[in-house]
C-alpha positions as CSV (number, residue, x, y, z in Angstrom):
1,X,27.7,11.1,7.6
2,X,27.1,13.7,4.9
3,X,25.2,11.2,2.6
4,X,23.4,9.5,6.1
5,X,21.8,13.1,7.1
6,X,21.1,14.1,3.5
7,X,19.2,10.7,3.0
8,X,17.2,11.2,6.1
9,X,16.5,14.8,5.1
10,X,15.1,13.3,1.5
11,X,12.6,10.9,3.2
12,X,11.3,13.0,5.5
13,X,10.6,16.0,3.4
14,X,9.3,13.7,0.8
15,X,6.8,12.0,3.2
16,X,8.0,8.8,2.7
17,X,9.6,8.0,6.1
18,X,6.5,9.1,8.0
19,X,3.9,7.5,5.9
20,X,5.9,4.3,6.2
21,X,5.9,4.4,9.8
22,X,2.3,5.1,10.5
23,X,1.8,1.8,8.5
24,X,4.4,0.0,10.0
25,X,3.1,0.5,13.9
26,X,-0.7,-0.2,12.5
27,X,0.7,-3.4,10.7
28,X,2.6,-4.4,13.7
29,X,-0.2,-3.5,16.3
30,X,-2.5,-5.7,14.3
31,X,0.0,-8.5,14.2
32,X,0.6,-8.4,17.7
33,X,-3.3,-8.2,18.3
34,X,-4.0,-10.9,16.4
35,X,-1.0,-13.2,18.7
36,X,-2.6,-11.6,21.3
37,X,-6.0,-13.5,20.6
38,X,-5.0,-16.3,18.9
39,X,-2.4,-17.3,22.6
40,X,-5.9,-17.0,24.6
41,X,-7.9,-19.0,22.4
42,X,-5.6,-21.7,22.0
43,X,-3.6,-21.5,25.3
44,X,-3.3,-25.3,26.6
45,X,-4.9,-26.9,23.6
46,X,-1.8,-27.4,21.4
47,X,0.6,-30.1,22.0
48,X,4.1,-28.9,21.6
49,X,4.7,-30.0,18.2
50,X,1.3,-27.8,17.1
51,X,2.3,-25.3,19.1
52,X,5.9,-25.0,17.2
53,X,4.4,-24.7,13.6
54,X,1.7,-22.6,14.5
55,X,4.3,-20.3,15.9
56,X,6.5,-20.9,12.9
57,X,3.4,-20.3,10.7
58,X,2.2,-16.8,12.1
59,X,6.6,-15.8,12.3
60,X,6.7,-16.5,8.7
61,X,4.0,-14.7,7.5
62,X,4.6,-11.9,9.3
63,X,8.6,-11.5,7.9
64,X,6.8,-12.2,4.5
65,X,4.9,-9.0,4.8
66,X,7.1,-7.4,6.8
67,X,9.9,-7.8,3.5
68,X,6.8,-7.0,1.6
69,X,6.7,-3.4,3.3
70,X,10.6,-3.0,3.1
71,X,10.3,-3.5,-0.9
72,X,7.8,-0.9,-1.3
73,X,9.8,1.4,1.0
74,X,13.0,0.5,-1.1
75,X,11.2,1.2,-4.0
76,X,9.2,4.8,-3.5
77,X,12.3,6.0,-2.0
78,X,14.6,5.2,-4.8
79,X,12.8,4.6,-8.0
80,X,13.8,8.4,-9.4
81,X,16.8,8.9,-6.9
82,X,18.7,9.1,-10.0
83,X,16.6,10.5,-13.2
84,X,14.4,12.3,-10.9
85,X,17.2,14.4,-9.8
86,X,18.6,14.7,-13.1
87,X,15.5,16.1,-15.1
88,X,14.7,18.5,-12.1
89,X,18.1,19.8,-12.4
90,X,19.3,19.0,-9.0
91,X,21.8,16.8,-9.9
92,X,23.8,19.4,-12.1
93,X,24.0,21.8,-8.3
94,X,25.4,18.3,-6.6
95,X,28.0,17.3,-9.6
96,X,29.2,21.0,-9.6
97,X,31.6,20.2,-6.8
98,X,34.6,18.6,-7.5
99,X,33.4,14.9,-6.1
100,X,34.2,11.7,-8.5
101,X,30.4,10.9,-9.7
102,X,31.1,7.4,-8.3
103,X,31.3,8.6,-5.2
104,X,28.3,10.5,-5.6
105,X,26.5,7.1,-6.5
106,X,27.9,5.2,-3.2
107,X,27.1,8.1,-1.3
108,X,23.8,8.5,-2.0
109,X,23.5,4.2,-1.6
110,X,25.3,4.5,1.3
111,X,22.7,7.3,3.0
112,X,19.5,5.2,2.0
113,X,20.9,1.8,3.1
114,X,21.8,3.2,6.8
115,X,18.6,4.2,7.4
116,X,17.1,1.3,5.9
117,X,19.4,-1.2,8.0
118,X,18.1,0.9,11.4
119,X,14.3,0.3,9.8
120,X,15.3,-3.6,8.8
121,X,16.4,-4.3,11.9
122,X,13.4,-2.5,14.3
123,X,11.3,-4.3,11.7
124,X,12.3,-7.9,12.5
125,X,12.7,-7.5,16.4
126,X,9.2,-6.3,16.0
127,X,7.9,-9.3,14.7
128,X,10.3,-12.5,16.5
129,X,10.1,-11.2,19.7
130,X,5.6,-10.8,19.9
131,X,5.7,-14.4,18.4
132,X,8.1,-15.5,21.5
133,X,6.1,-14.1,24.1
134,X,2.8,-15.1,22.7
135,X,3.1,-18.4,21.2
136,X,5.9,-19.5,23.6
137,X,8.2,-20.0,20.4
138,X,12.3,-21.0,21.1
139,X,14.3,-18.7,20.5
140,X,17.9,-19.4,19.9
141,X,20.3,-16.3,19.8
142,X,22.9,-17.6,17.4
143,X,20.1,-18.5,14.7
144,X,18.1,-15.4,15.3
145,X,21.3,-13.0,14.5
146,X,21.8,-15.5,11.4
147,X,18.0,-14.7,10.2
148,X,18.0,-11.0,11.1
149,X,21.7,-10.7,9.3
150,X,19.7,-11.9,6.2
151,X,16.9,-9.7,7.0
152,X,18.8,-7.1,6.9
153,X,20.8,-8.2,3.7
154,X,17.4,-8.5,1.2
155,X,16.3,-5.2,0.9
156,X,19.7,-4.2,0.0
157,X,19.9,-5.8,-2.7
158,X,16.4,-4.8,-4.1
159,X,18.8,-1.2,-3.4
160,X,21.2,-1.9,-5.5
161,X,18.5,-3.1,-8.1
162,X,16.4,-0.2,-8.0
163,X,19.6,1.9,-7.6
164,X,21.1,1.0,-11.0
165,X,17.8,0.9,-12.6
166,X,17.1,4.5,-11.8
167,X,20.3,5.5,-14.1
168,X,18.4,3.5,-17.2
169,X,14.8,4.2,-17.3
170,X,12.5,7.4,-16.0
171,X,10.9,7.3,-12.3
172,X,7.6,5.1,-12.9
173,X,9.8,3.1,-15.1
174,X,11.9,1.8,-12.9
175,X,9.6,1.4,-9.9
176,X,7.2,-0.5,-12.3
177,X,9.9,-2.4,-13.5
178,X,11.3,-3.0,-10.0
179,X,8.3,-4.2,-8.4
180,X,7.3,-6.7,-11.0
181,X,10.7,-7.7,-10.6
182,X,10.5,-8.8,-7.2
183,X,6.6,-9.7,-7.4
184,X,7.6,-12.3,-10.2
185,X,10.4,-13.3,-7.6
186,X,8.0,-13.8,-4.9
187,X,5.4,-15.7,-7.2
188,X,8.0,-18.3,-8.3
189,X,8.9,-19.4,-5.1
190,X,5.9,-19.8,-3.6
191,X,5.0,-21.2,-7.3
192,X,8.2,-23.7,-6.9
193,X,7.0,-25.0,-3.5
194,X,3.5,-25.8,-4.3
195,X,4.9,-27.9,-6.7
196,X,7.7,-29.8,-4.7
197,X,4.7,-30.5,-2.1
198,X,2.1,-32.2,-4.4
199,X,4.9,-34.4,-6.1
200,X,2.9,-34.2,-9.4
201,X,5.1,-34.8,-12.3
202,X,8.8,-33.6,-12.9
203,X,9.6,-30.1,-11.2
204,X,12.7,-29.5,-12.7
205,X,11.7,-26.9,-15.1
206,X,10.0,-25.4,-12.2
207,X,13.2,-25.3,-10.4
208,X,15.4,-24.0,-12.9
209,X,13.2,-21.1,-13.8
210,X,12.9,-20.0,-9.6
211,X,17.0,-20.0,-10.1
212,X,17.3,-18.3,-12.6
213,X,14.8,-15.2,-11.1
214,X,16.1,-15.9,-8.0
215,X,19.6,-14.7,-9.4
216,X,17.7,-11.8,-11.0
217,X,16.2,-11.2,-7.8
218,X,17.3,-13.1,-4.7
219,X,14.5,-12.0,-2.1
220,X,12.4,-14.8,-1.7
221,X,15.4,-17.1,-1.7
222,X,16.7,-14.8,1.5
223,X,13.3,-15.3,2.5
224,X,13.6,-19.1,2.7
225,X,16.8,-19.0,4.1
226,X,15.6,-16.6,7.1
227,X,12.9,-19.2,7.7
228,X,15.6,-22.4,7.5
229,X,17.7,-20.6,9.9
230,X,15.2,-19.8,12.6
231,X,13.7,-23.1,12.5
232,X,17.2,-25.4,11.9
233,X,19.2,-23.9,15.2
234,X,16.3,-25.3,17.2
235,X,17.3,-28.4,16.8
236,X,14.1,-30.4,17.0
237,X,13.0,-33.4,15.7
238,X,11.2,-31.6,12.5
239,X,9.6,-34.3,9.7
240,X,8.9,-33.6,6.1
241,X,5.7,-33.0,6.7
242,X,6.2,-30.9,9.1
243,X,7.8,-28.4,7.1
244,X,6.0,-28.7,4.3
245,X,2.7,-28.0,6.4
246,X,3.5,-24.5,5.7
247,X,2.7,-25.0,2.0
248,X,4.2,-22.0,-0.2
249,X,5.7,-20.6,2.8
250,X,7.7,-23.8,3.7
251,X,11.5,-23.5,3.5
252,X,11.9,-26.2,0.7
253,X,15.5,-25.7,-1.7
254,X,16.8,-23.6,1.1
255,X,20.0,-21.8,-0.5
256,X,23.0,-22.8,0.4
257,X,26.3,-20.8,1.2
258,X,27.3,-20.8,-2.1
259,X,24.5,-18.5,-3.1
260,X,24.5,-16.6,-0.5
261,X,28.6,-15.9,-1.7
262,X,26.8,-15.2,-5.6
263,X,24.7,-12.7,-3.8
264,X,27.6,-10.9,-2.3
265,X,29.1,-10.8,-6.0
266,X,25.9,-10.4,-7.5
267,X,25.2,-6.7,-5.0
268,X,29.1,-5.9,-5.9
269,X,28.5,-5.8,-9.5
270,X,25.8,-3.6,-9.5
271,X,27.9,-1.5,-7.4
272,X,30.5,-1.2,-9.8
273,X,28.1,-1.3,-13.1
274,X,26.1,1.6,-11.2
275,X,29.2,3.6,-10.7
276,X,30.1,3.0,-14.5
277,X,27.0,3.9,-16.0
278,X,26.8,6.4,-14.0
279,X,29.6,8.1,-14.7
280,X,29.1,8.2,-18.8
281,X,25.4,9.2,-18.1
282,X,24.6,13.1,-19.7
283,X,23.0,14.8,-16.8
284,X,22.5,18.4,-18.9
């Protein structure tokens, strides 16, 4: 609870908390405007099956930017957690108490991550439910907690990323480094897509390059997956075509379980590697 309160404390006397929620109720009033208008205009004119990707369409570009806003929050509030404190000279008053430096680390994970689950989570019900009432799109319990649990999963590890990355390299460093990071992430996905839908030539290179960044950086696979699980529990009679109406956005190579499982090790391991370099890192 320490770590929770003193997290909270950080983003709100550094701005960051505030300025992300004014932008976060402008980009969701504007979202849920634009439902708003686009339900009256087309209300009666769709048959179903246009009416289900057009709600599919407007719910996955809104988690897109609504992931989009998480990452930037992720990485403004943690870019210099680590080096910033140590050149100001704050982190020499916290390591003069007798705490292990590793639990220093998880703490001050720990403390960011709550308040960024309460945020993830506000987030996505903010965006799935305006869809549902607008654009009358199903909504099945079971796959909604599935999507929100990978929601909420993402952004933490873009955490641990940026966490571990703070130890390494100076403040603009890191958030530089970071945000390409996931940018380049993004880009070969949507990159990856476009190419399974136009069929031109071999995509295997293609393929194994969005793996291999995707391991680097797994949030536009999570991405995917959120969008495969809120459309899959419907279970509706969905074509190809269908799905890949969506173009960039369409949940083609959907991981499976067994990344999902290499995430879990993947966030671990920069847990532990944080907490090691952390500990041989000079601070004076």
């Amino acid at each position: 609870m320490m770590w929770i309160s003193y997290a909270g404390k950080e983003l709100f006397r550094k701005k960051i908390w505030i300025v992300s929620m004014v932008l976060t109720v402008l980009f969701v009033g504007l979202f849920c405007y634009g439902l708003s208008q686009i339900a009256s205009h087309t209300q009666g004119e769709l048959v179903p099956a246009q009416a289900l990707m057009n709600g599919l369409s407007f719910l996955t570009l809104g988690l897109i930017f609504s992931q989009m806003i998480m990452a930037f929050l992720v990485l403004f509030s943690t870019m210099g957690v680590i080096s910033g404190e140590v050149e100001s000279g704050l982190m020499l008053a916290v390591l003069a108490r007798p705490i292990p430096r590793w639990k220093v680390y998880l703490g001050r994970y720990a403390g960011i991550s709550s308040w960024l689950i309460i945020y993830s989570i506000l987030l996505f019900l903010a965006i799935l439910l305006p869809v549902h009432y607008w654009l009358d799109y199903p909504l099945d319990v079971p796959s909604a907690l599935k999507a929100l649990l990978y929601f909420v999963w993402a952004p933490q590890l873009l955490l641990a990323v940026t966490l571990l990355g703070s130890i390494y390299l100076p403040m603009l460093g890191n958030g530089v480094a970071c945000a390409m990071l996931y940018g380049l992430s993004l880009f070969s996905g949507f990159a990856e897509n476009l190419y399974a839908i136009q069929g031109t030539g071999d995509n295997q290179t293609a393929s194994q390059l969005s793996l291999f960044i995707s391991m680097l950086m797994p949030s536009n696979a999570m991405l995917r997956r959120i969008t495969y699980e809120l459309f899959n529990g419907l279970n509706l009679p969905v074509t190809t075509d269908m799905i890949q109406s969506l173009g960039p956005f369409s949940a083609i190579n959907v991981p499976s379980a067994a990344f999902i499982g290499y995430t879990v090790l993947y966030f671990i391991i920069l847990l532990g590697l944080g907490c090691a370099a952390f500990r041989r890192k000079d601070i004076a």
